[in-house]
N, CA, C and O atoms as CSV, one atom per row, in Angstrom:
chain,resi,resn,atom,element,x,y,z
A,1,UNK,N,N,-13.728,-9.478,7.319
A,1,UNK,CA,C,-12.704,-9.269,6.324
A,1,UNK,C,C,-12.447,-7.774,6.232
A,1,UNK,O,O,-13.359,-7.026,6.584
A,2,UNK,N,N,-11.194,-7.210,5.753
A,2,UNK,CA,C,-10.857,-6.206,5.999
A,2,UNK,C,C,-10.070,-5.273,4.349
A,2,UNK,O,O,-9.048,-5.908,4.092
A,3,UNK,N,N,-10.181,-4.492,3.650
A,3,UNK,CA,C,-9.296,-3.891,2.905
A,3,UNK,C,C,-8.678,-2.873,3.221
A,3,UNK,O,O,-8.919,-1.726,3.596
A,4,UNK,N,N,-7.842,-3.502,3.002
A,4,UNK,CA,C,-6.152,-2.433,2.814
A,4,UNK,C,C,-5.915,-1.723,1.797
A,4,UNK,O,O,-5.882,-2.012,0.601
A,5,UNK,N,N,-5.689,-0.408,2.552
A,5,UNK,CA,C,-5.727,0.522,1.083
A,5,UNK,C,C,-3.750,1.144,2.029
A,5,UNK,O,O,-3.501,1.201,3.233
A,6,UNK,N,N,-2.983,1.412,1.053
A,6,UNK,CA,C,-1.659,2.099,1.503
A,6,UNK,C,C,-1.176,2.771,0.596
A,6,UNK,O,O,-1.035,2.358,-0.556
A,7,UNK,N,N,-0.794,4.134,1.088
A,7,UNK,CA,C,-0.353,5.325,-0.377
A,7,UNK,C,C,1.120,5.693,0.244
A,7,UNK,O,O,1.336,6.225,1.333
A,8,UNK,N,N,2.391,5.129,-1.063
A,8,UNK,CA,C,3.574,5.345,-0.359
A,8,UNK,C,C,4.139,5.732,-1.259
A,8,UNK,O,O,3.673,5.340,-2.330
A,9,UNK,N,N,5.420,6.687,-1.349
A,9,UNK,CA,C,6.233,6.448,-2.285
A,9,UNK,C,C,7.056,5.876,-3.191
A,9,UNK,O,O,7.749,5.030,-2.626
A,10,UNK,N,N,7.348,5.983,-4.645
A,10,UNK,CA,C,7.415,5.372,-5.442
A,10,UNK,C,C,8.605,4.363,-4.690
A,10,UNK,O,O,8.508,3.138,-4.610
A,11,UNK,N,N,9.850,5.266,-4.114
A,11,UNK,CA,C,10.937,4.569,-3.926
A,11,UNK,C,C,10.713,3.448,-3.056
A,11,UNK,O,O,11.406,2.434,-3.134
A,12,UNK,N,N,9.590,3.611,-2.068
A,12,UNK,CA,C,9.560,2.869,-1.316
A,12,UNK,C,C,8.394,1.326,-1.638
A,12,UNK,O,O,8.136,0.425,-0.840
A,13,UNK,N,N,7.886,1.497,-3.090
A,13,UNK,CA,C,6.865,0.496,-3.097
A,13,UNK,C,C,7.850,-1.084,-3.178
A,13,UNK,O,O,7.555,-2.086,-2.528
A,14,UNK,N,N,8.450,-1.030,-3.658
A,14,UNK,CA,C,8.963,-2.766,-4.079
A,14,UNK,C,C,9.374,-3.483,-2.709
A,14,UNK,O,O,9.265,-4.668,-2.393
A,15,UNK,N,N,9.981,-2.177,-1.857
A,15,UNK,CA,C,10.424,-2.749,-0.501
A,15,UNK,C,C,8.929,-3.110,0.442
A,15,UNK,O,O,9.102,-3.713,1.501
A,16,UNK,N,N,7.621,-2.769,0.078
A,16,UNK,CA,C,6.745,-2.802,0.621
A,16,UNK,C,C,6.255,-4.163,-0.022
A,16,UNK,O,O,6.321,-5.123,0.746
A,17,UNK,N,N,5.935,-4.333,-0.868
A,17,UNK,CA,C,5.415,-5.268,-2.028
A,17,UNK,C,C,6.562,-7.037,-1.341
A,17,UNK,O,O,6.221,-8.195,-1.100
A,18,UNK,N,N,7.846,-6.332,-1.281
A,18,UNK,CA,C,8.466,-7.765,-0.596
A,18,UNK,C,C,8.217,-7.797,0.877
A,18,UNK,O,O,8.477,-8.773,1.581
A,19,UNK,N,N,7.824,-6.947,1.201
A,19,UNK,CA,C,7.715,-7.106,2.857
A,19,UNK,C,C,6.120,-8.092,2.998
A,19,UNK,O,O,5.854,-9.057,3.715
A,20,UNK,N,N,5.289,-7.346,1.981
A,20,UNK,CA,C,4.328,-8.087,2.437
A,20,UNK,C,C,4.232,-9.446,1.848
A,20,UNK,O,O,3.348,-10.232,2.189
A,21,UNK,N,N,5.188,-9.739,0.918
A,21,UNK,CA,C,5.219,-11.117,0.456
A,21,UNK,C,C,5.828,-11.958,1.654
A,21,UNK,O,O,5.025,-12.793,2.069
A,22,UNK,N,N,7.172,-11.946,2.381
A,22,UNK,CA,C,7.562,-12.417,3.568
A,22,UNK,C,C,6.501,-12.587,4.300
A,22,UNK,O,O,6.653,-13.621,4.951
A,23,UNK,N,N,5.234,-11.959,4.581
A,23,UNK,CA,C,4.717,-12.385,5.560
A,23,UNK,C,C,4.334,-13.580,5.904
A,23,UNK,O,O,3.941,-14.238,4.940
A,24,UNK,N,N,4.296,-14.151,6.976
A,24,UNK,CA,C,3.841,-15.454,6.945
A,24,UNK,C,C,2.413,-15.682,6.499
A,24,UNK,O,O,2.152,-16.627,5.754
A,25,UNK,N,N,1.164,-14.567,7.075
A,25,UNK,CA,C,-0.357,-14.873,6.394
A,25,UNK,C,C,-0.705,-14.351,5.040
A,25,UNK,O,O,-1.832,-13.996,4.697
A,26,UNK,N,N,0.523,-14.339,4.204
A,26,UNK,CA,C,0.439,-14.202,2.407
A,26,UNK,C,C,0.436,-15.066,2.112
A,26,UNK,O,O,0.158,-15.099,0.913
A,27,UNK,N,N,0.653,-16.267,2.640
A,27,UNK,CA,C,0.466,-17.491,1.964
A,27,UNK,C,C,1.893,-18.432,1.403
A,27,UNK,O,O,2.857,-18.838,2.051
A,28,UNK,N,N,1.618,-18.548,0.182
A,28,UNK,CA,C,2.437,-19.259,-0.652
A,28,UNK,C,C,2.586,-20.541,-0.438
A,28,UNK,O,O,1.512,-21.093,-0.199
A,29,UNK,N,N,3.991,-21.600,-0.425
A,29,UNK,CA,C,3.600,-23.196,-0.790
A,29,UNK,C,C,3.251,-23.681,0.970
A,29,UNK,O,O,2.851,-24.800,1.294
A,30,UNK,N,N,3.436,-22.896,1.624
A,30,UNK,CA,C,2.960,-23.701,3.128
A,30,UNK,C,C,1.843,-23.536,2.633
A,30,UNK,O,O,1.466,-24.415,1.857
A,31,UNK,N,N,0.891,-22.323,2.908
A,31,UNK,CA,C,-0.718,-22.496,2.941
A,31,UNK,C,C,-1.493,-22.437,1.629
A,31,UNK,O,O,-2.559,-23.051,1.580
A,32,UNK,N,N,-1.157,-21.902,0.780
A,32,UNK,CA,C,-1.465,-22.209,-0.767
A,32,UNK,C,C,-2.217,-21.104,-1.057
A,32,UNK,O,O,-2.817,-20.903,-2.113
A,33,UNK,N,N,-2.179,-20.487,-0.225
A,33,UNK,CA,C,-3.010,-19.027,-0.289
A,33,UNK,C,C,-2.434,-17.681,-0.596
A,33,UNK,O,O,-1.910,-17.216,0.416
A,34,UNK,N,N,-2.367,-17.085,-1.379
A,34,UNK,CA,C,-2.220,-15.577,-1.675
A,34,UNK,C,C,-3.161,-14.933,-1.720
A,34,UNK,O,O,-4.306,-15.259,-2.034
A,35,UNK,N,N,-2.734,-13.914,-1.394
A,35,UNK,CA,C,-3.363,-12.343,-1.059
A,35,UNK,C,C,-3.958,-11.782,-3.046
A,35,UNK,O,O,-3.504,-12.247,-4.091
A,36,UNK,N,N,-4.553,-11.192,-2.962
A,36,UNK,CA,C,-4.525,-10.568,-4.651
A,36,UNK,C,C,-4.399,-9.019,-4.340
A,36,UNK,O,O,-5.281,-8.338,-3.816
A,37,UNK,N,N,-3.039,-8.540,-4.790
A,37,UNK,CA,C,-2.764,-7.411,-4.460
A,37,UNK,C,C,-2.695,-6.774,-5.770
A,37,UNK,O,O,-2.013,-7.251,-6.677
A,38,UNK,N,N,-3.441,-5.623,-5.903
A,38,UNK,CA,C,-3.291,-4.342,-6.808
A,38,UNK,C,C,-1.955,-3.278,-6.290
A,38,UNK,O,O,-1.390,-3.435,-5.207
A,39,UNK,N,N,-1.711,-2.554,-6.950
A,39,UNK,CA,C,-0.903,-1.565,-7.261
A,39,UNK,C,C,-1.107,-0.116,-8.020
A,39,UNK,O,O,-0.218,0.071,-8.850
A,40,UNK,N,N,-1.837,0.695,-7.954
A,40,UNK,CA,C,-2.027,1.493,-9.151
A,40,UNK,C,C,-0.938,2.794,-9.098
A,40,UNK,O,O,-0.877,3.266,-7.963
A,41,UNK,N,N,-0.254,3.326,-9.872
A,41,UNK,CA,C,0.674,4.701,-9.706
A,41,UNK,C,C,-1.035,5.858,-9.823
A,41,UNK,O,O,-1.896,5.871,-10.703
A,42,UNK,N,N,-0.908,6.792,-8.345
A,42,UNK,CA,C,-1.807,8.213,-8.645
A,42,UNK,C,C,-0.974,9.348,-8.206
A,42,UNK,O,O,0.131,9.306,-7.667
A,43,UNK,N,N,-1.486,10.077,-8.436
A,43,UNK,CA,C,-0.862,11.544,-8.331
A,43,UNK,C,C,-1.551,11.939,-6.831
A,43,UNK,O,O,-2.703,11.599,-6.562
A,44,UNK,N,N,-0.842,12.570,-6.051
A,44,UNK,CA,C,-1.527,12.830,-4.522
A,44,UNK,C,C,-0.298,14.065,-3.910
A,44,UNK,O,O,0.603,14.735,-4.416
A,45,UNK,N,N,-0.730,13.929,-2.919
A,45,UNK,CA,C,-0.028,15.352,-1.931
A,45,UNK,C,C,0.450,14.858,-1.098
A,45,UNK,O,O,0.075,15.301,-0.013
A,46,UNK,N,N,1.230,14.012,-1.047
A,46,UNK,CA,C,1.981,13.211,-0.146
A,46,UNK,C,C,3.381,14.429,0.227
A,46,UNK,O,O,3.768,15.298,-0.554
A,47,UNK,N,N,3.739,14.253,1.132
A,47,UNK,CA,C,5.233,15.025,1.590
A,47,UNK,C,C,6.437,14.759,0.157
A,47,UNK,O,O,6.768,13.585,-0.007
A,48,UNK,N,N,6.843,15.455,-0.490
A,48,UNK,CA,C,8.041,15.281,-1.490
A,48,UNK,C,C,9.049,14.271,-0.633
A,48,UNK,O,O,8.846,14.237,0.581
A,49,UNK,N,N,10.120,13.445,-1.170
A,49,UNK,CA,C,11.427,13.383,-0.365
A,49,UNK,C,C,12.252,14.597,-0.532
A,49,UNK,O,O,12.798,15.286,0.331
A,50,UNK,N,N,12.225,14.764,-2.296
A,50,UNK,CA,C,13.088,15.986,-2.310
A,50,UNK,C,C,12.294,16.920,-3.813
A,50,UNK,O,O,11.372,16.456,-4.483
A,51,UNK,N,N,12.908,18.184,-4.026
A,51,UNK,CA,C,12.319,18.875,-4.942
A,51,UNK,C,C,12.018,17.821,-6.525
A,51,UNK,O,O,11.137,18.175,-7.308
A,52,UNK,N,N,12.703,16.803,-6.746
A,52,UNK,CA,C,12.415,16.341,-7.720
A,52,UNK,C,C,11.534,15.502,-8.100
A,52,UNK,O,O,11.124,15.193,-9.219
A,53,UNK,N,N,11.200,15.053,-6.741
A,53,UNK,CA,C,10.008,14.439,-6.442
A,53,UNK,C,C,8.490,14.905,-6.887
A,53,UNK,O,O,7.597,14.095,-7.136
A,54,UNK,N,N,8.326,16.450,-6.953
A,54,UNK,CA,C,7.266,16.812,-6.715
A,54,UNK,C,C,7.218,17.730,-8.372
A,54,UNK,O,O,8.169,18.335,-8.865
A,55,UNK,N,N,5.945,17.598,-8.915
A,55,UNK,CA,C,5.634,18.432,-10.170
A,55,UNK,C,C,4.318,19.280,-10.164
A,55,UNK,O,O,3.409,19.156,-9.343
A,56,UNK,N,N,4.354,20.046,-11.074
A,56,UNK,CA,C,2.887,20.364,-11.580
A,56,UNK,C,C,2.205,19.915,-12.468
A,56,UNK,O,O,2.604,19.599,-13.589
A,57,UNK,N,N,0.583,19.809,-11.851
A,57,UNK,CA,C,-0.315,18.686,-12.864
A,57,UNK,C,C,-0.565,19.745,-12.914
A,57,UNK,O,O,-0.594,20.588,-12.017
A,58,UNK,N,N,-0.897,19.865,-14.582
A,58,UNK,CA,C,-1.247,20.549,-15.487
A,58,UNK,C,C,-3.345,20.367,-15.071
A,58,UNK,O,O,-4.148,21.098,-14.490
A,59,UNK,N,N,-3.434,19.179,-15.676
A,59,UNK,CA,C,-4.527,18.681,-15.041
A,59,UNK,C,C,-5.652,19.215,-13.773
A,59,UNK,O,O,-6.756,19.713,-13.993
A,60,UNK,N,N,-5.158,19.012,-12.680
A,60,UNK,CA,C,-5.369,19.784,-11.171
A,60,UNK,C,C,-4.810,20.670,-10.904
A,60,UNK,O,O,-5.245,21.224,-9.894
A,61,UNK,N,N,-3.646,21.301,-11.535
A,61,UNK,CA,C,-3.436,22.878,-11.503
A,61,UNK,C,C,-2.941,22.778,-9.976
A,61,UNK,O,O,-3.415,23.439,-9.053
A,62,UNK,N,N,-2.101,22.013,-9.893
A,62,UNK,CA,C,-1.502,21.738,-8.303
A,62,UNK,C,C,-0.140,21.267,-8.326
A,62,UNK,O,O,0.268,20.574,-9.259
A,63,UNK,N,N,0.552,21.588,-7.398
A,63,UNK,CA,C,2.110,20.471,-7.068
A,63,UNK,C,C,1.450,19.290,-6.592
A,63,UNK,O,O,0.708,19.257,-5.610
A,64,UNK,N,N,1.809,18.137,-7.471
A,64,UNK,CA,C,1.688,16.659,-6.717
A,64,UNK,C,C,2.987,15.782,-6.778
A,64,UNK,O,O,4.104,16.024,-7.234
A,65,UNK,N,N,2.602,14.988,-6.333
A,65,UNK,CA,C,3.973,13.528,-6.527
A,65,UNK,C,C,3.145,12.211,-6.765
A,65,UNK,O,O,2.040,11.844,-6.365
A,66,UNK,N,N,4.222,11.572,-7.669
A,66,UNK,CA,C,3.309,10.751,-8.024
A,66,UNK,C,C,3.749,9.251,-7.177
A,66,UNK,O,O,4.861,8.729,-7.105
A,67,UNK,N,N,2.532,8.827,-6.627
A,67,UNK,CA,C,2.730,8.042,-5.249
A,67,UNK,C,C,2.467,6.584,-5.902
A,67,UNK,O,O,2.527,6.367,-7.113
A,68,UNK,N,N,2.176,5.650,-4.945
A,68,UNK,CA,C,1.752,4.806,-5.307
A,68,UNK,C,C,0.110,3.712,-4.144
A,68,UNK,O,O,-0.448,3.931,-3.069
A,69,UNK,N,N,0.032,2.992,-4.855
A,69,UNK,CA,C,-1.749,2.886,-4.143
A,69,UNK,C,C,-1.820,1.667,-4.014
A,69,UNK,O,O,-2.200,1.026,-4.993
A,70,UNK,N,N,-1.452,0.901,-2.673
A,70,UNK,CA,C,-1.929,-0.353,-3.278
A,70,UNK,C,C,-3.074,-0.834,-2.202
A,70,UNK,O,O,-3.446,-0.362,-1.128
A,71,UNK,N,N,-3.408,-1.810,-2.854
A,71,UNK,CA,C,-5.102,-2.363,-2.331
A,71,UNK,C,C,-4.845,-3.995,-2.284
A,71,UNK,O,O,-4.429,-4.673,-3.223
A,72,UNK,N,N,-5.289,-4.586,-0.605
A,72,UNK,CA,C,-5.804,-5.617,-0.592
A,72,UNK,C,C,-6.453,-6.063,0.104
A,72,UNK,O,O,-6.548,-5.296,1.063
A,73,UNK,N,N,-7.178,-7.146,0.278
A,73,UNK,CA,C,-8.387,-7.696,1.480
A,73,UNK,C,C,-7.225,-8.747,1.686
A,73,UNK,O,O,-6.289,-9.105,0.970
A,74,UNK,N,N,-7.868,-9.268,3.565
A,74,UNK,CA,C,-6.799,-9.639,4.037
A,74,UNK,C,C,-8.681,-10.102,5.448
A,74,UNK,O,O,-9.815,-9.710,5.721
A,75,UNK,N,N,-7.835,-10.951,5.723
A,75,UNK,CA,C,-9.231,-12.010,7.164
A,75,UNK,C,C,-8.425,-11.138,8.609
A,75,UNK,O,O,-7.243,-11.078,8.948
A,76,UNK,N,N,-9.638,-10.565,9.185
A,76,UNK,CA,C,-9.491,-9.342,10.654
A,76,UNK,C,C,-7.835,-9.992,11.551
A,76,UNK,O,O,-6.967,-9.429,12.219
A,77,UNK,N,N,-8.062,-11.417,11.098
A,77,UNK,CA,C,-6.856,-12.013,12.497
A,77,UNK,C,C,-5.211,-11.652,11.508
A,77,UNK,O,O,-4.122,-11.742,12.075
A,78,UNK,N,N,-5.334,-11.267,10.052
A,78,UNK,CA,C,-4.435,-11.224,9.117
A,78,UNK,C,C,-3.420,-9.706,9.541
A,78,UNK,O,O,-2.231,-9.430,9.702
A,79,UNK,N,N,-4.978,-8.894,9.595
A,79,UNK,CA,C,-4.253,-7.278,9.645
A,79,UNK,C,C,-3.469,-6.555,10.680
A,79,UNK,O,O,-3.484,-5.336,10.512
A,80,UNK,N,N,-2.951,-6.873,11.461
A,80,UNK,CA,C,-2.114,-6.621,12.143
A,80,UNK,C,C,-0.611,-6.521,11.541
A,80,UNK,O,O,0.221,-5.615,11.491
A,81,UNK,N,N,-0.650,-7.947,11.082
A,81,UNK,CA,C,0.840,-8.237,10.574
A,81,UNK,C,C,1.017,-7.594,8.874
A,81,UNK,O,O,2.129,-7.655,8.348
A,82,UNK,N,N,0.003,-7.084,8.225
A,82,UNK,CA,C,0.093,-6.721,6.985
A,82,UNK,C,C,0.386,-5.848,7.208
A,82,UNK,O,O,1.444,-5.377,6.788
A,83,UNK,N,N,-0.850,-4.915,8.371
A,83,UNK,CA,C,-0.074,-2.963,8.435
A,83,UNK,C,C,1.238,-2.944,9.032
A,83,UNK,O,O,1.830,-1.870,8.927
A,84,UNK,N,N,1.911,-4.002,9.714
A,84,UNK,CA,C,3.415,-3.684,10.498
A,84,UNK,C,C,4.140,-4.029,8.894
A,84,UNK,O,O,4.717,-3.116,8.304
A,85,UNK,N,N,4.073,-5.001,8.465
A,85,UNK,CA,C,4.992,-4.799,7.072
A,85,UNK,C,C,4.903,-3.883,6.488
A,85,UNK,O,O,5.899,-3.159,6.459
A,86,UNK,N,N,3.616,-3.437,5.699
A,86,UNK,CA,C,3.726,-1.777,5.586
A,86,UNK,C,C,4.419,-0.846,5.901
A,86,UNK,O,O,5.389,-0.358,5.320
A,87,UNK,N,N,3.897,-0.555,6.907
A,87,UNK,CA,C,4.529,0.360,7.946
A,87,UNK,C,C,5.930,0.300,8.180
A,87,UNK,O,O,6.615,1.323,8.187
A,88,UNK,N,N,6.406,-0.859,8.375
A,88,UNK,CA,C,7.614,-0.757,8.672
A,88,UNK,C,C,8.762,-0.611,7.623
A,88,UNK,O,O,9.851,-0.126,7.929
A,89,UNK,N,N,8.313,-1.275,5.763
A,89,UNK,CA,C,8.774,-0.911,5.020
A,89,UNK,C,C,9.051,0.292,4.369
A,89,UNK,O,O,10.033,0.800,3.828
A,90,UNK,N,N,7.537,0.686,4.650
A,90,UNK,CA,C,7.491,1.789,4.077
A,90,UNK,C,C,8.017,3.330,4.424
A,90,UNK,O,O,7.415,4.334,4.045
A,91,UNK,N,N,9.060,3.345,5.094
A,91,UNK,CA,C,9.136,4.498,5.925
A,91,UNK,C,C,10.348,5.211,5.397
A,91,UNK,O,O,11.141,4.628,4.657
A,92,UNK,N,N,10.473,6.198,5.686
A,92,UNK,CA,C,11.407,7.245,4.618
A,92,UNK,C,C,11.893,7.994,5.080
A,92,UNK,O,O,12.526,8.810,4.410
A,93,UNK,N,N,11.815,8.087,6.705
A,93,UNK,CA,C,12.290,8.966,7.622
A,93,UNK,C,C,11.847,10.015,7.502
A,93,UNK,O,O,12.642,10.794,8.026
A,94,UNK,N,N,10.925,10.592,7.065
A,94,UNK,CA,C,9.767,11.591,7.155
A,94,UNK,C,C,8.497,11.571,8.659
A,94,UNK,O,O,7.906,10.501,8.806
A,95,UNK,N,N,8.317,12.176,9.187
A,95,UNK,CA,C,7.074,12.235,10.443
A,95,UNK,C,C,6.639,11.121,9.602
A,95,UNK,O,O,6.867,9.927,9.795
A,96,UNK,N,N,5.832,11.784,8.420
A,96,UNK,CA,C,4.715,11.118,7.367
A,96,UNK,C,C,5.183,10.639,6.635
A,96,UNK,O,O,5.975,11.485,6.219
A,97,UNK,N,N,5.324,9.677,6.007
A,97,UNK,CA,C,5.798,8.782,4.602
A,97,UNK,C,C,4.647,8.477,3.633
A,97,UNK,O,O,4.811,8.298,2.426
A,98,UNK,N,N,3.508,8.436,4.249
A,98,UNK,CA,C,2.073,7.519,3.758
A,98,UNK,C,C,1.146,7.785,4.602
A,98,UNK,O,O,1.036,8.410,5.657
A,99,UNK,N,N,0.090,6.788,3.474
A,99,UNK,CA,C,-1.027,6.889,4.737
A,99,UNK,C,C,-1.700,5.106,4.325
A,99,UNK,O,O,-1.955,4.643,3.213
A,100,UNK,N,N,-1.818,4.494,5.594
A,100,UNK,CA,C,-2.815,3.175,5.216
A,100,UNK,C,C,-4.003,3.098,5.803
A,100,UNK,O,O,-4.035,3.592,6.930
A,101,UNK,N,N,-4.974,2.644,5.410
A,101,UNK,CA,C,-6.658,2.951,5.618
A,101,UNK,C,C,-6.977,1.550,5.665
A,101,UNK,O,O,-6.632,0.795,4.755
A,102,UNK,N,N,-7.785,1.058,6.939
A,102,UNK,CA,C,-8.384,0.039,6.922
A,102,UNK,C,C,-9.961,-0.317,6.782
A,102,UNK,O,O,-10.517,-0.194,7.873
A,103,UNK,N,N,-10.578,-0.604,6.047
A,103,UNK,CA,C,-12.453,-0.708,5.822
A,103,UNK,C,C,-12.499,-1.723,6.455
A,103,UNK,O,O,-11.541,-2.456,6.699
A,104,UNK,N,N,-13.864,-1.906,6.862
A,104,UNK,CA,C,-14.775,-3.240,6.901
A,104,UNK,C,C,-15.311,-3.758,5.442
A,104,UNK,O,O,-15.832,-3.082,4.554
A,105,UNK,N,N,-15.099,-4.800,5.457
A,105,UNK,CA,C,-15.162,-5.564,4.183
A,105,UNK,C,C,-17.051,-6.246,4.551
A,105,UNK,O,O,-17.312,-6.925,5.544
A,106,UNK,N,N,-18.083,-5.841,3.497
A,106,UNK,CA,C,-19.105,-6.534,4.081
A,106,UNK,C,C,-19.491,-8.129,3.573
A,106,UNK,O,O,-20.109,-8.920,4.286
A,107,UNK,N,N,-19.028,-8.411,2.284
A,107,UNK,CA,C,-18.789,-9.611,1.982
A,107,UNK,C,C,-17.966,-9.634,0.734
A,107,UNK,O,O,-17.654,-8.728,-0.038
A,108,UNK,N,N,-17.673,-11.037,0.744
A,108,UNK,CA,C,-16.944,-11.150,-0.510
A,108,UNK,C,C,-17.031,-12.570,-1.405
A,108,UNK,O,O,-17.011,-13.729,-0.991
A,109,UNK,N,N,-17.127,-12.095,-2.700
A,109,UNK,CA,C,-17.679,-13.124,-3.886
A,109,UNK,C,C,-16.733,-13.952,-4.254
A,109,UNK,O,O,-15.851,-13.405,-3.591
A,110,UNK,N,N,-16.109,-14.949,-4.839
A,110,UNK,CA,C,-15.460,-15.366,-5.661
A,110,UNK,C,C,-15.723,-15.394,-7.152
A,110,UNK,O,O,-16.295,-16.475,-7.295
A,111,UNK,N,N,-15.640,-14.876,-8.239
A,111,UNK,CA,C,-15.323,-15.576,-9.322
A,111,UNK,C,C,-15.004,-16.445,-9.957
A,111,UNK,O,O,-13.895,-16.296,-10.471
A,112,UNK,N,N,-15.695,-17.693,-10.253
A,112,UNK,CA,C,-15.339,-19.089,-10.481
A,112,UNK,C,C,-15.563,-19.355,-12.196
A,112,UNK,O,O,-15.334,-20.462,-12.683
């Protein structure tokens, strides 16, 4: 098992968020299975699109933008097709738009 971690811009999260819903291994009424995807807004050093994009945290005493983070586990034969939705949504015509990080997952619990 694998987690997905992806840091993109704001403009670009909803188009990411539907891309990875289209996928076919997200599940829904064919396989009955969904993904449990987080979202959190953080502040990071991602490339601006444009000057308005980017502020000073008072906080970290830095220019940041405030990006977005999302997180999910996904089965090794899954991740291929999750990082191309990503990826392919997420892009902004920048070299860099983001960054997505893949772990090894060492097990995982359910909550029942």
């Amino acid at each position: 098992m694998k987690e997905v971690k992806a840091y993109v811009h704001k403009s670009r999260v909803a188009d990411v968020i539907a891309a990875l819903k289209d996928c076919p291994t997200w599940g829904g009424p064919r396989t009955g299975r969904r993904h449990n995807l987080s979202v959190y807004v953080v502040k990071g050093s991602i490339l601006p699109l444009d000057s308005g994009e980017q502020h000073y945290s008072m906080e970290l005493g830095d220019e940041v933008v405030d990006e977005f983070k999302l997180e999910l586990l996904c089965e090794d034969s899954e991740l291929a097709e999750i990082v191309a939705a990503i990826q392919a949504s997420a892009r902004t015509g920048q070299a860099v738009a983001g960054w997505i990080t893949v772990t090894e997952v060492a097990q995982t619990i359910a909550i029942h």
